[in-house]
MIMIRO-372419 format. One record per residue (C-alpha): residue number from 1; residue in three letters; x, y, z negated. Coordinates in steps of 0.001 Angstrom, whole numbers, always signed. Layout:
residues N
<zavo i="NUM" aa="ala" east="X" north="Y" up="Z"/>
...
***
This chain:
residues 207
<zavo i="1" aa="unk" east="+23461" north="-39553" up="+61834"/>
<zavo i="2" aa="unk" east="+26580" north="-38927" up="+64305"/>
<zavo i="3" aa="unk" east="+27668" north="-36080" up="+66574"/>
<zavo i="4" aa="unk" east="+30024" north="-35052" up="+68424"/>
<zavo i="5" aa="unk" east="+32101" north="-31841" up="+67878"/>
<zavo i="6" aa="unk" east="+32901" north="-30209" up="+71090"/>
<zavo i="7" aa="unk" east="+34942" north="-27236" up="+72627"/>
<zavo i="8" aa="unk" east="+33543" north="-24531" up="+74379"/>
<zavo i="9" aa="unk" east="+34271" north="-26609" up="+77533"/>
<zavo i="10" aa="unk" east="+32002" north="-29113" up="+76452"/>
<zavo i="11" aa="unk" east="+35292" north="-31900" up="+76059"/>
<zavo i="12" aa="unk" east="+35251" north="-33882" up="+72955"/>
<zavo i="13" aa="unk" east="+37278" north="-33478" up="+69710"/>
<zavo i="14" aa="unk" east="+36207" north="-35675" up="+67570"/>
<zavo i="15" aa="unk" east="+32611" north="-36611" up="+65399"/>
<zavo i="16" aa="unk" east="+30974" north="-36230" up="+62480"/>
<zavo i="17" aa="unk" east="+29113" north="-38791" up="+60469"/>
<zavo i="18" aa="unk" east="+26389" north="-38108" up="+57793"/>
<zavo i="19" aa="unk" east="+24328" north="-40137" up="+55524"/>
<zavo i="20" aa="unk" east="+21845" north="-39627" up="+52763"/>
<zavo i="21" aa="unk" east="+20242" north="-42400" up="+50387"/>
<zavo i="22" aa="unk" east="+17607" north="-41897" up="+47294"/>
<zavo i="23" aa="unk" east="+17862" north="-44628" up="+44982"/>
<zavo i="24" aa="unk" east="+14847" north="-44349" up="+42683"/>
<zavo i="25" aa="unk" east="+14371" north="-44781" up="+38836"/>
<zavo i="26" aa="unk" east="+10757" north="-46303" up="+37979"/>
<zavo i="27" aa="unk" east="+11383" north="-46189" up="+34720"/>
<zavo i="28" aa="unk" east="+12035" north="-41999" up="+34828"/>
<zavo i="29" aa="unk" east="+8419" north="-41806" up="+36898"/>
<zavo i="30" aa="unk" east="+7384" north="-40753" up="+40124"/>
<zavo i="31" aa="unk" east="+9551" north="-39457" up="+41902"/>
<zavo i="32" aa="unk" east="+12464" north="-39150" up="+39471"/>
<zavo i="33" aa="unk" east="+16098" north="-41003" up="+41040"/>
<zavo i="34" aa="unk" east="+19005" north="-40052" up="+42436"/>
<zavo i="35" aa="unk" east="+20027" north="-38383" up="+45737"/>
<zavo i="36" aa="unk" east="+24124" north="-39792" up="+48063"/>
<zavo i="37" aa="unk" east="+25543" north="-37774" up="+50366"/>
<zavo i="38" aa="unk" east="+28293" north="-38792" up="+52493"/>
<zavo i="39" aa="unk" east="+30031" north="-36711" up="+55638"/>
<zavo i="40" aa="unk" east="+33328" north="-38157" up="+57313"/>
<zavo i="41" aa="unk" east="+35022" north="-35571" up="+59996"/>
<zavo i="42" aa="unk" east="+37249" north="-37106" up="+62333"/>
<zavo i="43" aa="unk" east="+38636" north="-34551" up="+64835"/>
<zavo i="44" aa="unk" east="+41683" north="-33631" up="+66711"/>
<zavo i="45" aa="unk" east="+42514" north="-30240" up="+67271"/>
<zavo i="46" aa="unk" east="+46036" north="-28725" up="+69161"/>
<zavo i="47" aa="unk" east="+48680" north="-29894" up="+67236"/>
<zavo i="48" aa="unk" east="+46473" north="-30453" up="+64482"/>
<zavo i="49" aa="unk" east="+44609" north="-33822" up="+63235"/>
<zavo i="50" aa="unk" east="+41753" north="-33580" up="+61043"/>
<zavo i="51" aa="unk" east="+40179" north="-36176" up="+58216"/>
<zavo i="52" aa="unk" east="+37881" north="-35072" up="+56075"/>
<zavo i="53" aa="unk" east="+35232" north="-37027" up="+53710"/>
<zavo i="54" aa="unk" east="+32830" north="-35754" up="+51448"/>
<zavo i="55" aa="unk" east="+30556" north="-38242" up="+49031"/>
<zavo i="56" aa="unk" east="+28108" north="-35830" up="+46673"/>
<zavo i="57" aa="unk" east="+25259" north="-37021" up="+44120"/>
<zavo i="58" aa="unk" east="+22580" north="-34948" up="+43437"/>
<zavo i="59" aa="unk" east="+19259" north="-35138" up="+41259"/>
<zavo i="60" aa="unk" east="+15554" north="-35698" up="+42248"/>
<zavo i="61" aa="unk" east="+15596" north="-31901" up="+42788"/>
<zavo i="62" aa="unk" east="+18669" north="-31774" up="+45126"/>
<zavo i="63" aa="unk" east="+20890" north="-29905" up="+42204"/>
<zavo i="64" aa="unk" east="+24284" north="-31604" up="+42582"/>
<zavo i="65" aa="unk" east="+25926" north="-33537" up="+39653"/>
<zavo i="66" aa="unk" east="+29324" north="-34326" up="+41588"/>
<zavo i="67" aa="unk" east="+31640" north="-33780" up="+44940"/>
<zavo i="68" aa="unk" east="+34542" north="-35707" up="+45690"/>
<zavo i="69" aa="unk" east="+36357" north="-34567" up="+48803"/>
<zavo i="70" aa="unk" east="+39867" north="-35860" up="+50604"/>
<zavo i="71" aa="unk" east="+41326" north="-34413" up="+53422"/>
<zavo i="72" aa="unk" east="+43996" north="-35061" up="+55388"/>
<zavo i="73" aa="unk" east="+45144" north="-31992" up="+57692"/>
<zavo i="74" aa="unk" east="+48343" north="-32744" up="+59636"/>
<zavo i="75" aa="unk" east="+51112" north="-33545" up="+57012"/>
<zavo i="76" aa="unk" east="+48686" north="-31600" up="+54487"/>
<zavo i="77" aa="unk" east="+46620" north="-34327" up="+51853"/>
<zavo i="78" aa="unk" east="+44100" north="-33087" up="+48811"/>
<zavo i="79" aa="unk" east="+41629" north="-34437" up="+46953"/>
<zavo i="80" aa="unk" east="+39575" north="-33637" up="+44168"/>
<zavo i="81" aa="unk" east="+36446" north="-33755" up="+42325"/>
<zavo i="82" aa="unk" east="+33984" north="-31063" up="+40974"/>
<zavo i="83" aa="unk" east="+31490" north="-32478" up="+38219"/>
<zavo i="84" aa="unk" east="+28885" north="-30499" up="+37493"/>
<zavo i="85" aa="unk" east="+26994" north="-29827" up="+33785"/>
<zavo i="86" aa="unk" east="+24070" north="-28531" up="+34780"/>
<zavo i="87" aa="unk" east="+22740" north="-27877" up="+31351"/>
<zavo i="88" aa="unk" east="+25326" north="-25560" up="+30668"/>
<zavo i="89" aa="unk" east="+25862" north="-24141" up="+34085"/>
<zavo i="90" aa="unk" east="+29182" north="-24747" up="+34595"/>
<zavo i="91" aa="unk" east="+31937" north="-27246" up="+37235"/>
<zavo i="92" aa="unk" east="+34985" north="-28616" up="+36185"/>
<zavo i="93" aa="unk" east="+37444" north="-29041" up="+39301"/>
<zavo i="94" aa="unk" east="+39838" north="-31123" up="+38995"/>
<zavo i="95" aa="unk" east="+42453" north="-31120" up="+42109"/>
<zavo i="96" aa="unk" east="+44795" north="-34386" up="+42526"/>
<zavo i="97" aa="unk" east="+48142" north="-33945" up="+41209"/>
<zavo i="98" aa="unk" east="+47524" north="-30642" up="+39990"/>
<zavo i="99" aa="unk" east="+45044" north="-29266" up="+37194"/>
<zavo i="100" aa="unk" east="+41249" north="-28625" up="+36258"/>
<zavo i="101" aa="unk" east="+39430" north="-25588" up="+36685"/>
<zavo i="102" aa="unk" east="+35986" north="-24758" up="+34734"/>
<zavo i="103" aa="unk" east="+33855" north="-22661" up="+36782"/>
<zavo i="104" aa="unk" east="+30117" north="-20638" up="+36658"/>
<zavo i="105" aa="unk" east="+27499" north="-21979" up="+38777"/>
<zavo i="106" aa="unk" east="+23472" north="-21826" up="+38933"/>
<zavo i="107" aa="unk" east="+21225" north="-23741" up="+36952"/>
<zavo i="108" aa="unk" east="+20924" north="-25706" up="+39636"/>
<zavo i="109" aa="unk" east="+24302" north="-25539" up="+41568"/>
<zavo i="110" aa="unk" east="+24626" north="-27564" up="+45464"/>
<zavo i="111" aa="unk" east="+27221" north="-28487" up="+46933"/>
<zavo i="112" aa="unk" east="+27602" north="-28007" up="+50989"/>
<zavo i="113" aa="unk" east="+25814" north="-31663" up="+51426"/>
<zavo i="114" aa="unk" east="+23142" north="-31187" up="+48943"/>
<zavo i="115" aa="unk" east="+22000" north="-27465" up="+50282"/>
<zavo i="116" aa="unk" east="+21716" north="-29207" up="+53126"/>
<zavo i="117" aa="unk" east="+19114" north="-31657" up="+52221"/>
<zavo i="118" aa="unk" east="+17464" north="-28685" up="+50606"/>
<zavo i="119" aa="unk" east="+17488" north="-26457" up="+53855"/>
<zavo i="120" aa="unk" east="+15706" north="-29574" up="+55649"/>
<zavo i="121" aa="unk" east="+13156" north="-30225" up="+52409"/>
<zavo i="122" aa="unk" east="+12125" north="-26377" up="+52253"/>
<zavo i="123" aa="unk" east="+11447" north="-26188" up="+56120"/>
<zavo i="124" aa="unk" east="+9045" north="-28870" up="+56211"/>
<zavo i="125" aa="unk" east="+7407" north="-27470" up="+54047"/>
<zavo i="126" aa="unk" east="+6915" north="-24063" up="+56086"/>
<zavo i="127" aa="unk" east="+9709" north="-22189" up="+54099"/>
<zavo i="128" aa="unk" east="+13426" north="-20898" up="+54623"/>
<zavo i="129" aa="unk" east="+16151" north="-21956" up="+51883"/>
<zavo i="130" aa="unk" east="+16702" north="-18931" up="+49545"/>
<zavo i="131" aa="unk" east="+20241" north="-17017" up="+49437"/>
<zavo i="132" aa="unk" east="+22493" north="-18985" up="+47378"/>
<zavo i="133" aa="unk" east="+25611" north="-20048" up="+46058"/>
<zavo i="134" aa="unk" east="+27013" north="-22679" up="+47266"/>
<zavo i="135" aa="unk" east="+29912" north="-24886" up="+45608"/>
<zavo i="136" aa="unk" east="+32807" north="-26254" up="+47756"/>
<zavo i="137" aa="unk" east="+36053" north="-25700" up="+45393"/>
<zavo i="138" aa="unk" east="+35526" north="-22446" up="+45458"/>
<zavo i="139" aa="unk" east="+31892" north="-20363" up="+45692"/>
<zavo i="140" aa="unk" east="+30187" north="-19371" up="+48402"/>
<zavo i="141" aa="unk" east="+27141" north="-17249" up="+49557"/>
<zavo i="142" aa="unk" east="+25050" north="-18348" up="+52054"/>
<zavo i="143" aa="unk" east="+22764" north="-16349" up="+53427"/>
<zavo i="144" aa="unk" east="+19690" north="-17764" up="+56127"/>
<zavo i="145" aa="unk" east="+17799" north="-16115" up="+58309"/>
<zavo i="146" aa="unk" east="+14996" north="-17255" up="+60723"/>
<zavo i="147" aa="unk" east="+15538" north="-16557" up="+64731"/>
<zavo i="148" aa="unk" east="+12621" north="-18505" up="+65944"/>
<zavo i="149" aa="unk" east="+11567" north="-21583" up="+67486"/>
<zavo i="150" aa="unk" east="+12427" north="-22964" up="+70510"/>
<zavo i="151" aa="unk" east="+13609" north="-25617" up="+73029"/>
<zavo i="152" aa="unk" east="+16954" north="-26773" up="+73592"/>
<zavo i="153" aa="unk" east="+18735" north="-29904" up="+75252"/>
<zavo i="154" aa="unk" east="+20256" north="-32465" up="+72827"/>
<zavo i="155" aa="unk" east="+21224" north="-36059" up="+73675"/>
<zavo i="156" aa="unk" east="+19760" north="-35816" up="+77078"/>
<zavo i="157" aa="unk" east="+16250" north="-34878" up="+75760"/>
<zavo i="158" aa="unk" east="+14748" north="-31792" up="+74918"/>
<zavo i="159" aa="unk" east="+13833" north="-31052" up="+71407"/>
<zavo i="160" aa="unk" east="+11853" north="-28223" up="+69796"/>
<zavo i="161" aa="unk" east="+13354" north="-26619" up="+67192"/>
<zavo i="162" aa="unk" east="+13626" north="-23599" up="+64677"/>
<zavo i="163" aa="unk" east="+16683" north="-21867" up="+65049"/>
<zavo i="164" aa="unk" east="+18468" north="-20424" up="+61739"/>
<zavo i="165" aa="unk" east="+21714" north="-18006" up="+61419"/>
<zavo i="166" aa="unk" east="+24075" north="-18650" up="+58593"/>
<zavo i="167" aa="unk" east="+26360" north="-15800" up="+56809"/>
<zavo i="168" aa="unk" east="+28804" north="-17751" up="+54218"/>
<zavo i="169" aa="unk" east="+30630" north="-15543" up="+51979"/>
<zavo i="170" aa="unk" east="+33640" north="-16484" up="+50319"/>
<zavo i="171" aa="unk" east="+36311" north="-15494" up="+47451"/>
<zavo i="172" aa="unk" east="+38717" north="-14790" up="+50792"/>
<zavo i="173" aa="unk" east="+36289" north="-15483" up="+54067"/>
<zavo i="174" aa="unk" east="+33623" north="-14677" up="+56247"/>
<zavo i="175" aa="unk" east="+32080" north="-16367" up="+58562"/>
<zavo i="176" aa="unk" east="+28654" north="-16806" up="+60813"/>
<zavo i="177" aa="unk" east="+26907" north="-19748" up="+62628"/>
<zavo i="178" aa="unk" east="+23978" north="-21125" up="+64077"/>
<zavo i="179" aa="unk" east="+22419" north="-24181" up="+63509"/>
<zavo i="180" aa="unk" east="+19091" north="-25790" up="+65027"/>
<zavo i="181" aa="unk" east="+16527" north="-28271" up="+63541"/>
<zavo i="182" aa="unk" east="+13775" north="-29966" up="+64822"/>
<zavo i="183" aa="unk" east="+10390" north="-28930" up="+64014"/>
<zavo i="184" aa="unk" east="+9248" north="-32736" up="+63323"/>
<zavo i="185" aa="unk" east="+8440" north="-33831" up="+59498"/>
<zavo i="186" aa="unk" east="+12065" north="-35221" up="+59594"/>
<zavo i="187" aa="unk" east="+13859" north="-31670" up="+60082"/>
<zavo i="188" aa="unk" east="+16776" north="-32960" up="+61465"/>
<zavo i="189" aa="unk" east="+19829" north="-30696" up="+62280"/>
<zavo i="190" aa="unk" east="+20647" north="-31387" up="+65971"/>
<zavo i="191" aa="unk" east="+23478" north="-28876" up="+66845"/>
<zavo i="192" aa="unk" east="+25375" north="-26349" up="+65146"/>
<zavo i="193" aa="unk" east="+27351" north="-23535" up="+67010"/>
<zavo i="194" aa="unk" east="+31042" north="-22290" up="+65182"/>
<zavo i="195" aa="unk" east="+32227" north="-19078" up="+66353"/>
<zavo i="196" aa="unk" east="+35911" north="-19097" up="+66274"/>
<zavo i="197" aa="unk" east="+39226" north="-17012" up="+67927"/>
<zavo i="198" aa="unk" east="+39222" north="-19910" up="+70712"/>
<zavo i="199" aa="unk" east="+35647" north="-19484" up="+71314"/>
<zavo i="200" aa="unk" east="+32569" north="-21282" up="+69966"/>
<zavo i="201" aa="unk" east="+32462" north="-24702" up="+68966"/>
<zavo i="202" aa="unk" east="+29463" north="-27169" up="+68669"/>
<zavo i="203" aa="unk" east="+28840" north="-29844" up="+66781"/>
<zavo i="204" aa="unk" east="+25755" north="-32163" up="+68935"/>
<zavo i="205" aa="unk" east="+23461" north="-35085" up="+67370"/>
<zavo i="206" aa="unk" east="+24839" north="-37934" up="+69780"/>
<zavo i="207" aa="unk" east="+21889" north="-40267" up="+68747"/>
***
C-alpha cells in the first residue's frame, strides 16, 4: 500500500510504503506460519530530510519475534534491532555502534507494524484492539477508542469507514491521532491525521 504524507495545505512531503506477507508452515498445521512487515518513509520536511525503514516478523498470532529499523534524519543515522523471546517475556536491543539493552515486554509483545495488523484483524471481526504496550526501542501505551463510522473522501472516492483515536504514551512523550479504516473485510487504514506545532498532518492511501 502507498500514501502520501501531506501538510495541512494539502502539498506533498513525501510517502509511505507498507507491505505485509504470511508465509505458511504445513507442516506446523492450519494456520500456523509466519507474518513480514515492511514500512519505508520517505519525506522531506524544512531543513530536514527523512528515511526511515522498518522490516518486523511476527507469529501466526501477530506477537512479534523481531524489528530492525534504520533511519536516516538529516546528518543523524541509527539502526538497530530488537529480538524478542517471547517465552520469557523479554527484548534484547541492540543499537549499531553502541550496546544491547534487555527489556520487559508482554507475553505477546508487537511492535508498531505488527499492532497494526492486529488493529485491522480485531475490527473485522467486530472488536477494538485492547490497550497495550507497544515496542519501538523504547515502550509505549497505546490506547484506542471508537468515534464512529462514517464517510470520508480518499483517492478521489468515497469510502466508509470506522474512525478510531489513538493516545501513545511514552517513557518521555505524548501524543494523539486519528486514523480511519474501511469497514470492508480488508480493514484497510486509508488516512491518518498527526497533530503537530505546525498544524495537522495526514498521511492519504494514494491507491
Amino acid at each position: 500500500m502507498r500514501y502520501t504524507i501531506n501538510w495541512p495545505s494539502g502539498l506533498s512531503l513525501g510517502e509511505v510504503t507498507l507491505r505485509s506477507d504470511f508465509t505458511r508452515d504445513p507442516a506446523a498445521g492450519k494456520g500456523a506460519g509466519q507474518w513480514g512487515f515492511e514500512m519505508n518513509i520517505d519525506a522531506s520536511f524544512p531543513a530536514l530530510a527523512v528515511r526511515d525503514h522498518e522490516q518486523s516478523m511476527a507469529t501466526s498470532e501477530l506477537c512479534s519475534t523481531q524489528l530492525d529499523k534504520t533511519s536516516v534524519h538529516g546528518a543523524r543515522h541509527a539502526e538497530e534491532r530488537v529480538t524478542f523471546d517471547l517465552g520469557n517475556h523479554t527484548a534484547i536491543r541492540e543499537i549499531h555502534g553502541g550496546g544491547k539493552l534487555e527489556i520487559q515486554v508482554p507475553p505477546c509483545a508487537r511492535d508498531p507494524l505488527a499492532f497494526l495488523a492486529f488493529v485491522r484483524k480485531e475490527l473485522a471481526q467486530g472488536r477494538l484492539a485492547p490497550q497495550q504496550s507497544i515496542v519501538f526501542g523504547a515502550i509505549y501505551q497505546l490506547r484506542l477508542t471508537f468515534k464512529g463510522a462514517e464517510s470520508i473522501r480518499v483517492a478521489d472516492m468515497t469510502v466508509d469507514v470506522d474512525h478510531l483515536g489513538a493516545d501513545l504514551k511514552g517513557p518521555a512523550s505524548d501524543h494523539t491521532f486519528e486514523v480511519f479504516f474501511t469497514r470492508d473485510a480488508a480493514r484497510t487504514p486509508v488516512l491518518a491525521k498527526i497533530p503537530s506545532p505546525l498544524g495537522t498532518f495526514s498521511v492519504e492511501l494514494s491507491r
